[in-house]
C-alpha positions in Angstrom: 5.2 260.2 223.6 6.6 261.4 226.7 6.1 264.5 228.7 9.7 266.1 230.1 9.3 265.8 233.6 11.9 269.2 234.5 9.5 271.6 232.8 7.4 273.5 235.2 4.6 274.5 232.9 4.3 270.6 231.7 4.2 271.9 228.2 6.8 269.8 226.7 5.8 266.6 224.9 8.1 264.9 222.4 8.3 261.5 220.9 11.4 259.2 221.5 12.5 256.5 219.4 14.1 254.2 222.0 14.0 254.1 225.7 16.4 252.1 228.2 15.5 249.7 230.4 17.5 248.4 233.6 17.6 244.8 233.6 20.3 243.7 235.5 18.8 242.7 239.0 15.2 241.9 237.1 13.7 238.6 237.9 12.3 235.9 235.7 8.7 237.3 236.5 9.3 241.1 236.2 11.2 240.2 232.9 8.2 238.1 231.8 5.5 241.0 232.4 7.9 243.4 231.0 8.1 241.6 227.6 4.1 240.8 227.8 3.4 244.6 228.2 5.6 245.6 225.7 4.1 243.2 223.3 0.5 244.5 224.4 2.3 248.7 223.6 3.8 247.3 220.2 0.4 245.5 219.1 -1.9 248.9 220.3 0.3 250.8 218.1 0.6 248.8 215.3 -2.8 248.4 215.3 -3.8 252.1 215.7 -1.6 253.4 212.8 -3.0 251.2 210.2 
C-alpha cells in the first residue's frame, strides 16, 4: 500500500505491484540494509497472508 502524496484530502490509498529503486551511486552498506529490509517486508508479508 501506498498513500498518493498529491492528494490534499490524503484519501487515496492504492496497492502497487513494483516499485523502483535508484541504485546507481548506493554503497556496499546502503545496498546491504536495503536487501536485509526488504527481506524483513517480504517475510512480514508472507507471513501475514498465510
Amino acid at each position: 500500500m501506498y498513500r498518493y502524496r498529491n492528494d490534499r484530502k490524503g484519501e487515496i490509498d492504492s496497492t502497487t505491484t513494483y516499485m523502483v529503486i535508484p541504485l546507481k551511486n548506493i554503497d556496499v552498506e546502503q545496498l546491504n540494509a536495503l536487501g536485509e529490509s526488504l527481506r524483513s517486508v517480504n517475510s512480514l508479508t508472507l507471513s501475514a497472508n498465510k
